[in-house]
N, C-alpha and C positions, 0 to 999 in steps of 0.2 A: 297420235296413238300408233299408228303402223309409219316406221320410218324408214329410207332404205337401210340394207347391211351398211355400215362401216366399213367403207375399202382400207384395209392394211397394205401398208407400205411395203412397199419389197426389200427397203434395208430393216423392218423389224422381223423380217421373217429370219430365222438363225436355224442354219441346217450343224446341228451336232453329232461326226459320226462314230461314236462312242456308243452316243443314245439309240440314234434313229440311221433306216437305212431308207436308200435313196429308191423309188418304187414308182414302177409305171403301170395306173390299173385300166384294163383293157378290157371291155366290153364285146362278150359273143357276138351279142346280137345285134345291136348299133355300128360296133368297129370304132367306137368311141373312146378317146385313149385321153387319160387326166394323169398329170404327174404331181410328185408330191414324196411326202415322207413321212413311213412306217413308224411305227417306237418300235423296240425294238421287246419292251418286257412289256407294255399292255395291249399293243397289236390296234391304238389307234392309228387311224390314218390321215392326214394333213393334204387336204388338197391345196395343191400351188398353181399349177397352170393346165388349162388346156392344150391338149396336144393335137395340131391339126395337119401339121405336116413334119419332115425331115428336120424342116430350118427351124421349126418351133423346141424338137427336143434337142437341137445342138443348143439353140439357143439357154433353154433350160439346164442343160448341162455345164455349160460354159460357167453361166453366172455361180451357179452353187459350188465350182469347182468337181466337179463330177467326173469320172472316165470308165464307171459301167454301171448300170440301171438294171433291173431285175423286173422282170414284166410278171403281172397276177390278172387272172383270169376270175 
């Protein structure tokens, strides 16, 4: 009845940047930072990775092809 999530593969995730923009949401009060990606017309948000240090958002970055992220509050 209760099974875990379904972990999704990192090659089915498809960053579209037409669609969706590349977005890092950061936490006041934790300091807690999750990266991921916006749509762009319904303002969902797609969480991808946890972000726990420097090397984790190069590494985010890298792989999506990324070279500038937009932080929300």
């Amino acid at each position: 009845m209760f099974g875990k999530k379904k972990k999704t593969e990192e090659t089915d995730m498809k960053f579209d940047s037409a669609k969706q923009k590349a977005v890092l949401r950061c936490s006041i009060c934790t300091g807690e930072q999750v990266a991921g990606f916006k749509d762009n017309i319904t303002g969902h948000f797609e969480e991808i990775m946890l972000i726990r240090n420097a090397a984790d958002l190069e590494q985010f970055m890298r792989q999506y092809g990324i070279t500038e992220i937009k932080k929300e509050y």
